[in-house]
N, C-alpha and C positions, 0 to 999 in steps of 0.2 A: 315780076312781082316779088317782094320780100319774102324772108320764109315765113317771117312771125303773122303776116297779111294770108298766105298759103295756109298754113294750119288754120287760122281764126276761121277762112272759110271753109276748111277741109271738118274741121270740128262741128261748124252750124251747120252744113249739109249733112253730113252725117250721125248727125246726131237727131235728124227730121224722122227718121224712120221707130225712133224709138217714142219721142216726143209729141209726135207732129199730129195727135187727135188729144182732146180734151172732153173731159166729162161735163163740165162748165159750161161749155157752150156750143150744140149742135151744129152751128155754121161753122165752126173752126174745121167739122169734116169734108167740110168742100172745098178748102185752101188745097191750093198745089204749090210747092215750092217751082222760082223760076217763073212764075206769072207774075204782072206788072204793077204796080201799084194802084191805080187804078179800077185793073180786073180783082186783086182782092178786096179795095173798099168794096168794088160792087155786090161781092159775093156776100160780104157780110153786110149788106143792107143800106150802102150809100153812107155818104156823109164823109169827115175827113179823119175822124178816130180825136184822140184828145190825148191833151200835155205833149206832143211831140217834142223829142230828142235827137237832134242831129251831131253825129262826131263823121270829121274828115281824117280816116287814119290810113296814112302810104298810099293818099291815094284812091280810097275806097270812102265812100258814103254810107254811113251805117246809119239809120234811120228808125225809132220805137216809136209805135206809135199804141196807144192806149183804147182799146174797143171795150165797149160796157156791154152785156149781158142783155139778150134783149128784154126789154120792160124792166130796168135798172134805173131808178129815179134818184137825184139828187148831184148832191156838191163829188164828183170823181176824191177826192182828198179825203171827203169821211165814209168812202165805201170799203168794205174788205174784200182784199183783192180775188177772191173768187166771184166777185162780181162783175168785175174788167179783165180784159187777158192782152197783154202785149203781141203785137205784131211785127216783127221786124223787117227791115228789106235792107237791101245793102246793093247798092249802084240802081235802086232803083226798081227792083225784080226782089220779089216774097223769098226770105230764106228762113226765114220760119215764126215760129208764134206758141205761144203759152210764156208762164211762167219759168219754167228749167231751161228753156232754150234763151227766155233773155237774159236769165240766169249765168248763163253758163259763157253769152256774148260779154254783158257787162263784165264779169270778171275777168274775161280777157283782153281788156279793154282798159280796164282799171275802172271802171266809172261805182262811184257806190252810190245807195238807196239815199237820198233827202230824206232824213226826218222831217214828219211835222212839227211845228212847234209847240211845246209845253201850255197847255190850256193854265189861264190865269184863274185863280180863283175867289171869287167875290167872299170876304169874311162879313 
């Protein structure tokens, strides 16, 4: 495994411990890092999560996937984001979830935020 592959994972595990509950959303307390993709959709209530993001880097499948807030209604693109919480897995297996942690993946990753685009305005 590369070193830069070695840190990336060495940083989202260990950074689970600091991260890894959320005030946002109750179910987020019942993820364990290391269970399967799967076993966390189930935990957090079925379904396949939204806007999925896949990058293949050295090797590794690193995987965001987007859970809404239970009773969060609408278009995911005009929520604020403490309404949805990222999940991430990497080969497959939960390495962790919230904000700071995909935070923290993407940047070392390089991948930046999409903006929305600039709403037109009817004169």
């Amino acid at each position: 495994m590369a070193w830069k592959t070695r840190t990336l994972l060495a940083a989202a595990v260990g950074s689970l411990a600091i991260m890894g509950c959320s005030k946002d959303d109750p179910r987020l307390k019942d993820l364990s890092a290391g269970i399967t993709k799967d076993s966390a959709l189930a935990v957090l209530g079925g379904g396949t999560g939204e806007r999925p993001e896949a990058y293949l880097v050295k090797g590794q499948m690193i995987e965001a996937l987007m859970v809404r807030r239970e009773g969060v209604e609408g278009p995911l693109d005009s929520l604020p984001k403490a309404d949805y919480n990222p999940v991430v897995m990497i080969n497959g297996k939960l390495a962790g979830w919230g904000w700071k942690f995909w935070d923290s993946v993407s940047h070392a990753l390089g991948v930046t935020e999409q903006k929305k685009p600039a709403k037109k305005h009817r004169n």
